[in-house]
C-alpha positions as CSV (number, residue, x, y, z in Angstrom):
1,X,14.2,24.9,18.6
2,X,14.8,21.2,17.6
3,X,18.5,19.6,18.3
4,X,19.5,20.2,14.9
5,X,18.7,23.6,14.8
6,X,20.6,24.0,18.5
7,X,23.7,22.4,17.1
8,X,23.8,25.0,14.0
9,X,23.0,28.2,16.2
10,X,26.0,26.5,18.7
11,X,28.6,26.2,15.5
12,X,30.5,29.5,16.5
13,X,31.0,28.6,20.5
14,X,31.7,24.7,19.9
15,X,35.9,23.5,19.9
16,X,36.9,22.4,16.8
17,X,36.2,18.7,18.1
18,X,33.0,19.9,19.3
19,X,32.3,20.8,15.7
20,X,33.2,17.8,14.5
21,X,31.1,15.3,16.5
22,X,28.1,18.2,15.6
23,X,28.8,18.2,12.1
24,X,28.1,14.2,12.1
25,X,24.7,14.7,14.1
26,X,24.2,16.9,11.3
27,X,24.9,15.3,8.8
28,X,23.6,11.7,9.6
29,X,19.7,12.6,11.5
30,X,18.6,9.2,10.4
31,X,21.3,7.3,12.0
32,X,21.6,9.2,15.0
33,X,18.4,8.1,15.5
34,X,19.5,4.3,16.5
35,X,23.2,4.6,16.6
36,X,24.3,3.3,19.7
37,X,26.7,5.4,22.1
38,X,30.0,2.9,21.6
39,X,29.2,3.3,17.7
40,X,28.6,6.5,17.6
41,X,31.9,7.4,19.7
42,X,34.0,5.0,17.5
43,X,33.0,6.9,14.0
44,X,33.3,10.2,15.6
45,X,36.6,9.5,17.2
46,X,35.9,10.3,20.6
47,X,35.6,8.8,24.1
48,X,32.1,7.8,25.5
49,X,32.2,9.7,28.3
50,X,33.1,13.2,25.6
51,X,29.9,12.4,23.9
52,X,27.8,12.4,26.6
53,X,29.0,15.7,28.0
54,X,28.7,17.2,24.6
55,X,24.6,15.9,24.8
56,X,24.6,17.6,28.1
57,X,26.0,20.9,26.8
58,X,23.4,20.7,24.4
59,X,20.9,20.5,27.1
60,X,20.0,16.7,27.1
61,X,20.6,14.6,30.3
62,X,21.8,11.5,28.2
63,X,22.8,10.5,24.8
64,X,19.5,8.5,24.2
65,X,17.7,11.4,25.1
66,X,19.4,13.5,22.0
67,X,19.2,10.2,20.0
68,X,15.2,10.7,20.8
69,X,15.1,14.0,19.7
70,X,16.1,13.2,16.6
71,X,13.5,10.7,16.6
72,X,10.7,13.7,16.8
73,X,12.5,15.2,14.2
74,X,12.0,12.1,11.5
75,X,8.1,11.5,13.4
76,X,7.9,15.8,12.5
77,X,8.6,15.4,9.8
78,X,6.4,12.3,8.7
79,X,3.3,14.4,10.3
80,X,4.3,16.9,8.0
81,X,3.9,15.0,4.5
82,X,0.0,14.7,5.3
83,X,-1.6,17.4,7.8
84,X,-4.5,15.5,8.2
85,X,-6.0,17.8,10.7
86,X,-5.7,20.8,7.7
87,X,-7.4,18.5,5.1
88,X,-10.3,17.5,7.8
89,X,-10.7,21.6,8.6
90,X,-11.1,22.3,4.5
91,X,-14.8,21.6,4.2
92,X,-17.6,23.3,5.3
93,X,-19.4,20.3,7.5
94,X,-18.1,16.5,8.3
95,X,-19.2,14.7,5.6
96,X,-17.5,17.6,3.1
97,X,-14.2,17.6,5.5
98,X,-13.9,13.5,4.7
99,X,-14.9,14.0,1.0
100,X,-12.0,16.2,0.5
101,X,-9.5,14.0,2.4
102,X,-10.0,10.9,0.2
103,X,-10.0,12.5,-3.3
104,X,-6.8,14.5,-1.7
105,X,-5.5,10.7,-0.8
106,X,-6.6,9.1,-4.2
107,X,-4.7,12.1,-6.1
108,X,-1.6,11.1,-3.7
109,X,-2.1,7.2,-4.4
110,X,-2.4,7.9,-8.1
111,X,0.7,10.1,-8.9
112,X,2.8,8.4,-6.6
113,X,1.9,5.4,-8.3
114,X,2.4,6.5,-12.1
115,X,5.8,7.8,-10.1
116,X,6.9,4.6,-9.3
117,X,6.0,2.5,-12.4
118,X,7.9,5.1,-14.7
119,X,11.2,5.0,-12.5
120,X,10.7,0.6,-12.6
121,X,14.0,-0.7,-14.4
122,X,13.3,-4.2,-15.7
123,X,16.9,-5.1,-15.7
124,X,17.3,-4.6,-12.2
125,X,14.1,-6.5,-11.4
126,X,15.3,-9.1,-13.8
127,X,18.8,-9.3,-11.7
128,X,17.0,-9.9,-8.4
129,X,15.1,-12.3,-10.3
130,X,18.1,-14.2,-11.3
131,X,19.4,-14.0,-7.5
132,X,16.5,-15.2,-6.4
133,X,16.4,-18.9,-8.7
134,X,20.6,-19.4,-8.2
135,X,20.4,-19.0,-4.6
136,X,20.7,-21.5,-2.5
137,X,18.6,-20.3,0.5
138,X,16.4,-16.8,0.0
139,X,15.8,-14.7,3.6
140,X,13.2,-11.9,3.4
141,X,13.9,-9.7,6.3
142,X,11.1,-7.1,7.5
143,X,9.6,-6.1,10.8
144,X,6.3,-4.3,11.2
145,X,4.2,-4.7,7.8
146,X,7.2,-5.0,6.2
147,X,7.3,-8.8,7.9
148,X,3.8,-9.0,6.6
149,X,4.6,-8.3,3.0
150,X,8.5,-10.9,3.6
151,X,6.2,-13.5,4.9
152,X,3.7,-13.1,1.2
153,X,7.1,-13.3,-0.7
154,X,8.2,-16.2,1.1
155,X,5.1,-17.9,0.6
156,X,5.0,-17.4,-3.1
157,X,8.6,-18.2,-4.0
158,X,7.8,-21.7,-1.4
159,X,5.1,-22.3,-4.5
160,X,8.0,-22.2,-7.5
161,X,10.2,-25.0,-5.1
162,X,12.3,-21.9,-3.3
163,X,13.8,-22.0,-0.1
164,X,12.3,-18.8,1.5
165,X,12.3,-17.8,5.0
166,X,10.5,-14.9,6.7
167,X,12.5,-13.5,9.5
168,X,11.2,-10.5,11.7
169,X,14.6,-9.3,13.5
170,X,12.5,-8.5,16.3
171,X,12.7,-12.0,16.9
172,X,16.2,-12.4,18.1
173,X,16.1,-16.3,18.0
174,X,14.9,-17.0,14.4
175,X,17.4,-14.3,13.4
176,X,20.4,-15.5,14.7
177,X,19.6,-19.2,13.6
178,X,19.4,-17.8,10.2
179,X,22.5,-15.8,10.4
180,X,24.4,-18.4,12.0
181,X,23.9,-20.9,9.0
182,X,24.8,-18.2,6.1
183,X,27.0,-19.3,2.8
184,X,27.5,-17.3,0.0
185,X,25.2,-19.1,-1.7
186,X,22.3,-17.5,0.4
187,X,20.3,-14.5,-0.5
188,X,19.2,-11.8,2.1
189,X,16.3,-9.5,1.1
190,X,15.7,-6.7,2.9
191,X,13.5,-3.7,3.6
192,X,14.4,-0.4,5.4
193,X,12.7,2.9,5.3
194,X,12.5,5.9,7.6
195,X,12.7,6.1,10.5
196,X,15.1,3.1,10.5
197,X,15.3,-0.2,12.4
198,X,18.8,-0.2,13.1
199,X,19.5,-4.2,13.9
200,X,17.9,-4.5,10.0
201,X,20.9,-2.4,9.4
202,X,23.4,-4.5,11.3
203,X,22.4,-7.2,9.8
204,X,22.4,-6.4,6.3
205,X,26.2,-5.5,7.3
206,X,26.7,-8.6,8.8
207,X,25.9,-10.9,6.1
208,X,27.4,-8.7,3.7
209,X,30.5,-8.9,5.0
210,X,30.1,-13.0,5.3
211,X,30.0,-12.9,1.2
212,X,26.1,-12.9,0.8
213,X,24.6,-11.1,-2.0
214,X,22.1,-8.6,-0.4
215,X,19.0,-7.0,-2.2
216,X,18.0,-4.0,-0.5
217,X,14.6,-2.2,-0.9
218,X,14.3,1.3,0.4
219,X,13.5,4.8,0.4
220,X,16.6,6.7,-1.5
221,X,20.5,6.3,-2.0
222,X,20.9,8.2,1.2
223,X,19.2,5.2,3.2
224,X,21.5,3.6,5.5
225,X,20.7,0.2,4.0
226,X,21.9,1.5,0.6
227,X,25.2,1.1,1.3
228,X,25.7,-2.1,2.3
229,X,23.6,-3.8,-0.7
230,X,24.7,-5.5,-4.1
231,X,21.1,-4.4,-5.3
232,X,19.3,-1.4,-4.3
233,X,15.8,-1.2,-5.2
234,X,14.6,2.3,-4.7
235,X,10.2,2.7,-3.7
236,X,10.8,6.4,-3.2
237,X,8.6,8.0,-0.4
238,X,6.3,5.5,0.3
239,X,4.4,8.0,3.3
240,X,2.9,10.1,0.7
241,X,0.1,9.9,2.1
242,X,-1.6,9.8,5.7
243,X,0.1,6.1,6.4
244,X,2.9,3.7,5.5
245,X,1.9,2.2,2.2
246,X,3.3,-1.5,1.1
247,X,1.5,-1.4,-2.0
248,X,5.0,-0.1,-3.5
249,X,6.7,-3.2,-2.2
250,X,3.7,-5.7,-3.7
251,X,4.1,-4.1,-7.1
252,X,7.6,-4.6,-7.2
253,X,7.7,-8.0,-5.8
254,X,4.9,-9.4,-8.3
255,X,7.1,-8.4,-10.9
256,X,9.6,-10.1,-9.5
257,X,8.0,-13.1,-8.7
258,X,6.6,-13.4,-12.4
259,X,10.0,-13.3,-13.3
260,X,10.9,-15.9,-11.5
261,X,8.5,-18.0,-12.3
262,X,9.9,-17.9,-15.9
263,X,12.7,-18.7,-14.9
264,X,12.0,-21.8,-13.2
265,X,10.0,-22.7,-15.8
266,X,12.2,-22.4,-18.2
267,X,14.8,-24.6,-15.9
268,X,12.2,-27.3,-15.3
269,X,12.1,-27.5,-19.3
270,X,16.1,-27.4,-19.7
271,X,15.8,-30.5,-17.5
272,X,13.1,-32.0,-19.0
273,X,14.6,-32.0,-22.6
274,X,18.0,-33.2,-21.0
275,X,15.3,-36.0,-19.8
276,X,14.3,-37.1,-23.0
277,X,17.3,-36.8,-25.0
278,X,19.2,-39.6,-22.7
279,X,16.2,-41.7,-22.4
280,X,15.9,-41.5,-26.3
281,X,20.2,-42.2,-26.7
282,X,20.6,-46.0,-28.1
283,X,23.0,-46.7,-25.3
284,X,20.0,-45.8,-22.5
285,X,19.9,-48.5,-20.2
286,X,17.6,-46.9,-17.7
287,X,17.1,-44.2,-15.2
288,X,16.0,-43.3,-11.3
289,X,13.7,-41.1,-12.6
290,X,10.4,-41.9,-11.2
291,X,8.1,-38.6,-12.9
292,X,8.8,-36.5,-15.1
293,X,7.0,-33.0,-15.9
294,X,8.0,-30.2,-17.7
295,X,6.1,-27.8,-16.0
């Protein structure tokens, strides 16, 4: 019996504040995950020291050990999307077993693909896009390959004359230098998906709240980044098959980035006609302009 399953059966024998703080374990698995004890307490409404003993009535020794358990629920339930071990046991020798997993995977890959590029919304892409060129400094935030694929976008928009940074919150220093110099003119991009990294989530919150505009890509309106984002770009369940994919995340951003090469294009030739029509005015008595070129 997993802990959520314990804190249904447990409904009829709980308090009425008992039921309450259950009814948010409930109702929140994903961020009970990562929440930490003094958070958790403060949405709740109770004292540390009353969630604790609720865990232990449970029949955990400590809050992080009920927080883990929710964990195995989320790594269950990952498992469960792709029973390798079924697929492998299918065939009738080896080489038949691996056959049948990679034309099961390629089925996966494919409809989850068509998926995704009939649920793409060009207007939305075309807002980030616009973000992206009127902001004054762009931060792609992702750990694990997540950080792989914010450190591609970063190098990309760095070719179109962007400021991009690549920040892996794992990597407390970088972060907080980055956060410590926010405007509202900055740009945070983000990327979130189950099981949650909460300090991704903090952050996201953080900067929010300090008036930057915040893109967020993720699994579903339900994600806890959702909420705190001006633009919610949804990849839908990107574990389809046996393994994290970022190919949802590369298809989006090329789009993204051919957008915004458009668009600085098309700024680069606003300026360059401004160029030409005060160099060509009769009154023109010169210019600091040392090159110009359109594209």
């Amino acid at each position: 019996m997993n802990i959520v399953e314990t804190l249904k059966n447990g409904m009829p024998l709980f308090t009425a504040k008992q039921r309450h703080i259950a009814g948010f374990m409930i109702n929140n698995p994903s961020e009970m995950c990562y929440i930490s004890l003094k958070d958790f307490s403060r949405q709740v409404g109770c004292t540390e020291a009353t969630a604790i003993r609720f865990c232990q009535k449970l029949g955990y020794d400590s809050f992080t050990d009920a927080k883990n358990a929710f964990r195995n629920i989320q790594a269950a339930k990952t498992e469960d999307r792709f029973p390798v071990s079924g697929v492998l046991a299918g065939g009738t020798g080896p080489e038949s077993a691996g056959d049948d997993f990679i034309k099961t995977q390629l089925e996966i890959e494919k409809n989850y693909t068509d998926e995704l590029f009939s649920s793409i919304d060009l207007n939305a892409l075309g807002s980030v896009a616009d973000d992206i060129v009127n902001a004054h400094t762009v931060y792609i935030v992702g750990r694990g390959t997540s950080y792989s694929v914010a450190d591609f976008m970063m190098r990309r928009l760095s070719l179109f004359g962007i400021r991009a940074y690549a920040i892996n919150p794992e990597e407390m220093t970088s972060l907080q230098s980055s956060i410590n110099r926010i405007s509202p003119k900055d740009l945070f991009i983000f990327m979130a998906f189950p099981v949650y990294y909460l300090p991704i989530i903090n952050v996201a919150r953080f900067v929010k709240e300090h008036g930057a505009k915040v893109v967020g890509f993720t699994d579903s309106n339900d994600s806890l980044l959702a909420r705190h984002c001006d633009h919610c770009l949804l990849m839908g369940e990107m574990h389809k098959g046996h393994y994290y994919s970022c190919g949802p995340l590369l298809i989006y951003f090329n789009i993204i980035l051919s957008m915004v090469q458009l668009r600085t294009k098309e700024a680069d030739l606003t300026r360059f006609k401004a160029i030409l029509e005060e160099i060509s005015h009769p009154d023109y008595q010169g210019s600091d302009y040392q090159q110009v070129s359109p594209l």
